[in-house]
N, C-alpha and C positions, 0 to 999 in steps of 0.2 A: 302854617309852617311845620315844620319837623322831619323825618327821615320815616316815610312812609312804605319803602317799598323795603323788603328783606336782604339784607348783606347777602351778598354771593360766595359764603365760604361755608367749608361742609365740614371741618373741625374747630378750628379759631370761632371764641366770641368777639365780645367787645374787648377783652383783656387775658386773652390769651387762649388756652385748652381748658378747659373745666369738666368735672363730675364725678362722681363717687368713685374713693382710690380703688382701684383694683378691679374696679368696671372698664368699657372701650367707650374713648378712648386713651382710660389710665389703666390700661393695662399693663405688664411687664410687656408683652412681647413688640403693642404699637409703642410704647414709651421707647423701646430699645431703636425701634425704626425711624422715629422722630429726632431720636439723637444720633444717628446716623444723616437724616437728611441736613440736619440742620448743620453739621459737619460739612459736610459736603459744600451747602447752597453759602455759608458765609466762612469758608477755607480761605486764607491771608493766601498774599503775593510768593507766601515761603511753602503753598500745601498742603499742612498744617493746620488746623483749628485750633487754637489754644481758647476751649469752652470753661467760663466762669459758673458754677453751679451753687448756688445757695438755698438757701432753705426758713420756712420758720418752723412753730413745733409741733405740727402735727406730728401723731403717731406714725403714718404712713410716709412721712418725708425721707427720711434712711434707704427705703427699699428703692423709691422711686429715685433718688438721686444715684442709687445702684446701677439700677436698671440704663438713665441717662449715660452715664458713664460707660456704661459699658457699649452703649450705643456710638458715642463719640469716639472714642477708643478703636473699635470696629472699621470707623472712616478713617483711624489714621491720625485723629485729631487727639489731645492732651484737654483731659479733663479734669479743673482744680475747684475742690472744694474748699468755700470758705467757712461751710458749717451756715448754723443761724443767725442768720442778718434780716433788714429791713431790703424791700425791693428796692425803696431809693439807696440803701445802702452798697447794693450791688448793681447800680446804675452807676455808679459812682464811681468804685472800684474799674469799670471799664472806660469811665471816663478818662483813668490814668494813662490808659493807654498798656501797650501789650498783651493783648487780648482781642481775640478775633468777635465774639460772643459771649451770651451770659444767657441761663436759665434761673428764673425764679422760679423756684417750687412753694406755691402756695395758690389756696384758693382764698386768701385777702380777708372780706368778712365772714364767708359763708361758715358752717357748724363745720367740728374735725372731720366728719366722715367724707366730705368733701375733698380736694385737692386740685391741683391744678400747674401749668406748665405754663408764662411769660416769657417769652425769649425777649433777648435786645441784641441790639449790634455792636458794635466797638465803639461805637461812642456813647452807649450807655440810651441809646433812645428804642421804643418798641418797636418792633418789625412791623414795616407797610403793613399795607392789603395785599398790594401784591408779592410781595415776596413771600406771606403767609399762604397765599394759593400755590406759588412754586410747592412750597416744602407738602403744603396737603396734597397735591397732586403724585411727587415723588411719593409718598407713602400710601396713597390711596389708589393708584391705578399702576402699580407694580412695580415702579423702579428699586424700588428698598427693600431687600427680604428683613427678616428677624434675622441678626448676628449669633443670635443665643447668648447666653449667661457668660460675663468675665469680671470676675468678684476682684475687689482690691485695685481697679485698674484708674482711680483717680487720685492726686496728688492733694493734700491738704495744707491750707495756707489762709490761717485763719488769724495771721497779726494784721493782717487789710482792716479790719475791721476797726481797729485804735487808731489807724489813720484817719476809719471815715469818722471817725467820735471826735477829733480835730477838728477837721474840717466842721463840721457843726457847732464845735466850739466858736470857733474863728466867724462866726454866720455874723455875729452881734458885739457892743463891746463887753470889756471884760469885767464880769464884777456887776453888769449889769441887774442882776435879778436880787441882786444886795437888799433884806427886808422885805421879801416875798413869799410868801406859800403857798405852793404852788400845790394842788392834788393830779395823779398823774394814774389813768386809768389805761393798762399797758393790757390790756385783754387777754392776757397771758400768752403773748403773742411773742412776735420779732422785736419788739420794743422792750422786753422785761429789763435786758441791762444795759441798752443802752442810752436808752430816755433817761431815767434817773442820772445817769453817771453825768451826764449833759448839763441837769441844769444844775446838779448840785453843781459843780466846776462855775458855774456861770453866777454861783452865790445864794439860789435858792435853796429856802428852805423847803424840802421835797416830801411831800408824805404818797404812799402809793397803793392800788389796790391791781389786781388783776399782774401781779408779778409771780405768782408759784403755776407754773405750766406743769402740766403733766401728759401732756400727748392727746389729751380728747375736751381741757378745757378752755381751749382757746376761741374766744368769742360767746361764752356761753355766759349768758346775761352780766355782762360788762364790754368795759370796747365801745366804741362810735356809735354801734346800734341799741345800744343801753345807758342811754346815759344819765336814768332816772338814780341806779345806784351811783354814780361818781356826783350827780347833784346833790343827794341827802348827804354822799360824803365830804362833801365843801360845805356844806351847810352846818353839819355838827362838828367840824374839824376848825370853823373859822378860816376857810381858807379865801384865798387872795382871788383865784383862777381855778380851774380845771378841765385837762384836756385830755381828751380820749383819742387812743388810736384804734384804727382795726389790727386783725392777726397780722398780717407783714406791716404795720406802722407806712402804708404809702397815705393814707388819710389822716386826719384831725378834725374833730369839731371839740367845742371848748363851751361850758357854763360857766354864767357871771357868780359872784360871790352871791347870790342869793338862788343859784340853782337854774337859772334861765338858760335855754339853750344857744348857744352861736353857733349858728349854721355857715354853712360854706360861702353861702351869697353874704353875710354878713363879715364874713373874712375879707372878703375880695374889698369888702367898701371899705375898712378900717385900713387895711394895710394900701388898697390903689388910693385910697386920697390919701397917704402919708405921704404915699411917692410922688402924687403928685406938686404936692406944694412945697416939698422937697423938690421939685422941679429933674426926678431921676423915672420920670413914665414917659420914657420916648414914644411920640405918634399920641400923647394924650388919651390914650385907649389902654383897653383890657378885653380878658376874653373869658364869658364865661357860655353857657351852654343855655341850649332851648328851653330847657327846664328850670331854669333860673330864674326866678320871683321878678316880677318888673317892679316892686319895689326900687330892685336893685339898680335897675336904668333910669328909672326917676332922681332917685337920690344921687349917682353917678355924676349924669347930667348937669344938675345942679352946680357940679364940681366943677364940670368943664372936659369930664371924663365920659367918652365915646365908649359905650358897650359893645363890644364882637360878641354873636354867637355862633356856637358851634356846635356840631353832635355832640353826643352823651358820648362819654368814653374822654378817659385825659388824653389817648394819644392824639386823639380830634382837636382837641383843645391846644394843644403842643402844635400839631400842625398848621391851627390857624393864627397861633403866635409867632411862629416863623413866615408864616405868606405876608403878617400885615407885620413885622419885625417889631413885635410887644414883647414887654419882659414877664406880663404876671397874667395868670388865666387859673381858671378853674371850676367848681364842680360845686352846689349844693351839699352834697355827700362830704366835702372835705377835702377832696382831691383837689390839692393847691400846687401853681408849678410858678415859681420863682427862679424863672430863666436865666437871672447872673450866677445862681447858685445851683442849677440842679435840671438835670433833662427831662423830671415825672413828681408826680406828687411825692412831696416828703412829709410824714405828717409830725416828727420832731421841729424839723425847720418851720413848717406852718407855728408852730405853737410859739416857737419864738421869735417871728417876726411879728406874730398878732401881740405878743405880751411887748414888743419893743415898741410896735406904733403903740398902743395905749399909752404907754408909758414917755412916749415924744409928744402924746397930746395935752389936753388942759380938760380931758373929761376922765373919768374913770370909767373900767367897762361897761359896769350896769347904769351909768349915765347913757351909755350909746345907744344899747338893747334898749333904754327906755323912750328913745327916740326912734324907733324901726316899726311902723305898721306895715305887716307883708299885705299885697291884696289876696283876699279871699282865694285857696287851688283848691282842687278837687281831682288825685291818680286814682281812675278804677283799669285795674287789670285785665283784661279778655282773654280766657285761656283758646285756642283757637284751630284750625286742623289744617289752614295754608296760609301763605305771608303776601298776596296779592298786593300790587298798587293801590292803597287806600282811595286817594282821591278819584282817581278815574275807572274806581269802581260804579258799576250804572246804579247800585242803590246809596251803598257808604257814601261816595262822591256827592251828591245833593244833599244827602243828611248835612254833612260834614256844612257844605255850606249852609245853609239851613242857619246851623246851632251858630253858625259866623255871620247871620243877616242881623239875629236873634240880639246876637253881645251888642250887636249896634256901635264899635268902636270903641267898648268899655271894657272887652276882656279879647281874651285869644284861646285857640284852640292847637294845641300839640297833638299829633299822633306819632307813633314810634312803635317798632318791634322791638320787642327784648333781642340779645344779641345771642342769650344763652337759653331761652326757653322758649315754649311756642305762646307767646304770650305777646296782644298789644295793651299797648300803654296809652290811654285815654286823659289827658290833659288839658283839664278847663281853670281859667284864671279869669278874675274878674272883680268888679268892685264891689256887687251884690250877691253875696255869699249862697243865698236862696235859689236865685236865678243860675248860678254858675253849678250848684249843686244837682238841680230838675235838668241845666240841658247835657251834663254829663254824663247824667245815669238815662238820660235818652239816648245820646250817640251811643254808651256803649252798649244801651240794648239794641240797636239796630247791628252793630255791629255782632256781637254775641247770634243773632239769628241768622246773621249772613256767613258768619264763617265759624261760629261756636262748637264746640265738640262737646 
């Protein structure tokens, strides 16, 4: 299984525009034509674009939200800044309604020099596939000149954002985290104030790291992909919990009081059997992605909880929770979507619906993590120089089966292209750690020879 063959879009990844700010296609002059098309392709019944533009703290988000604007602006359409917020925070904000669109400027976890362009629509959900091809096509095969530069020309309206610190208030009850300490690893990110202010209101005692951003250290060893420092820091702090977010706070992953990691599949299990036996998981199911540890469908199962998988990417995830009308889905990495409360991953809300099921249970966290054997993965990357149909390649194609006669119905094989780089993704799962590890680093030497650069 997997998503073998290459996306058909020629700017968009898995999660929007991405690459070095000030490279193409984050440049001033394509960023200007982007905010123009996107004007244009999601302009209200009134003409008008009224574009939602946020940001986190990258160095480069100032210019580039310039740039957007003035792009917008150009079509005609009204561009409000709400300043630095979380992507779900600006998902949100459009959920309100009056607002045609919204741009997230962030590249999420990647290092500052990075940056990157999310659009959504008016109700706060990510733009298709196809309507991402409209807009690259309008900007890639001539419809959009460069408007040039118009400084000053966005509106700022940055009390939205104490709204959405409510609403997340409001996610749990109140008083809730009365006697807890919680360690809160904000990557010096989108999250710095508004995570804290969150749970202290909710009664926690909050201690924090990765809260003094300065425009280039956001994600730089702390944040969801670090979470060796926020573990030694619940470890000598004596804390309760600790949750990490990345730079725009759309993830969470969280360690137990003794430093252990909880991963995303392990979220999914804590909070969908709450709901379940709660009797509040309509269709008895959940959705998490290919990549997803069968741990997680064993122990699920168990429950009486039906696993959906879905591509990599939350808005896949999002979409196949609306086709099978599921409330909760999500990602490994963190990316958790709590569909009564929110259209994308939030990774504030993930942290406090996983500390509210623990806390509705009769075990404590690091009682649960001690009960979680993952089966044996194995991701080798393949840097690569075209994205062909994996399987019904005449050499790949037989390997592939091959390494699946091999598992003998005791493991499984993912193949996947990155969304953002020329890279495939080799995933082998299995019970025999040894065997799962020699036919991994086989397929991806076949592959590597077949298509390796």
């Amino acid at each position: 299984m997997g998503a073998e063959t290459a996306v058909s879009k020629r700017l968009f990844g898995t999660d929007g525009i991405r690459a070095v700010a000030g490279d193409e296609p984050l440049d001033p002059p394509t960023v200007r034509r982007f905010g123009v098309a996107l004007a244009r392709r999601l302009a209200g019944t009134h003409g008008a674009a009224r574009v939602v533009l946020g940001r986190d703290t990258r160095e480069s988000g100032p210019w580039l939200r310039d740039a957007l604007a003035a792009g917008v602006a150009a079509a005609g359409g009204e561009p409000i800044d709400v300043g630095v917020v979380t992507t779900p925070g600006l998902a949100w904000v459009l959920r309100q309604g009056g607002h045609d669109a919204g741009v997230m400027i962030s590249a999420s976890h990647n290092p500052f020099a990075d940056n990157g362009l999310k659009a959504f629509d008016r109700d706060g959900v990510k733009l298709g596939d196809d309507v991402e091809r409209e807009i690259e096509a309008m900007i890639l095969d001539g419809g959009v000149d460069d408007p040039g530069e118009n400084p000053g020309t966005s509106r700022s309206q940055t009390d939205v954002i104490d709204d959405y610190v409510n609403h997340l208030i409001q996610a749990i009850d109140r008083e809730r985290l009365n006697g807890l300490r919680v360690a809160l690893d904000c990557a010096n990110g989108a999250a710095c104030k508004i995570a804290p202010q969150v749970f202290r209101a909710l009664g926690a005692e909050v201690l924090t790291i990765g809260v003094e951003p300065d425009g280039r250290n956001i994600n730089l060893d702390c944040g969801s992909l670090h979470l060796e420092s926020l573990a030694e820091f619940v470890r000598t702090h004596g804390c309760d919990v600790g949750l990490a977010f990345d730079g725009d706070a759309d993830r969470c992953l969280a360690v137990d009081r003794l430093g252990r990691t909880v991963d995303g599949d392990a979220i999914l299990f804590i909070t969908g059997r709450r709901l379940k036996r709660n009797g509040r998981l309509p269709g008895d199911g959940l959705v998490a992605t290919i990549m997803s540890n069968f741990w997680l469908e064993e122990r699920l199962g168990a429950e009486g909880v039906r696993l959906h998988r879905a591509q990599v990417g939350d808005k896949y995830v999002l979409e196949t929770m609306h086709n099978e009308q599921l409330v909760l889905g999500g990602e490994q990495s963190g990316h958790v979507i709590f569909r009564e409360h929110a259209t994308t991953g939030d990774g504030i809300l993930t942290g406090l619906q996983l500390i509210d099921a623990v806390l509705a249970g009769d075990e404590t966290l690091d009682q649960i993590v001690d009960g979680i054997t993952p089966y044996p993965q194995v991701l080798i990357n393949v840097r690569v120089g075209e994205k062909p149909d994996l399987r019904s390649h005449a050499i790949i194609g037989p390997a592939v089966a091959g390494v699946e006669d091999a598992l003998a119905g005791t493991g499984r094989v993912v193949l996947r292209y990155s969304g953002t780089e020329p890279l495939v993704r080799v995933m082998l799962e299995g019970k025999d750690p040894d065997q799962v590890r020699r036919q991994a680093e086989r397929l991806a030497g076949v592959i590597r020879d077949e298509l390796g650069v």
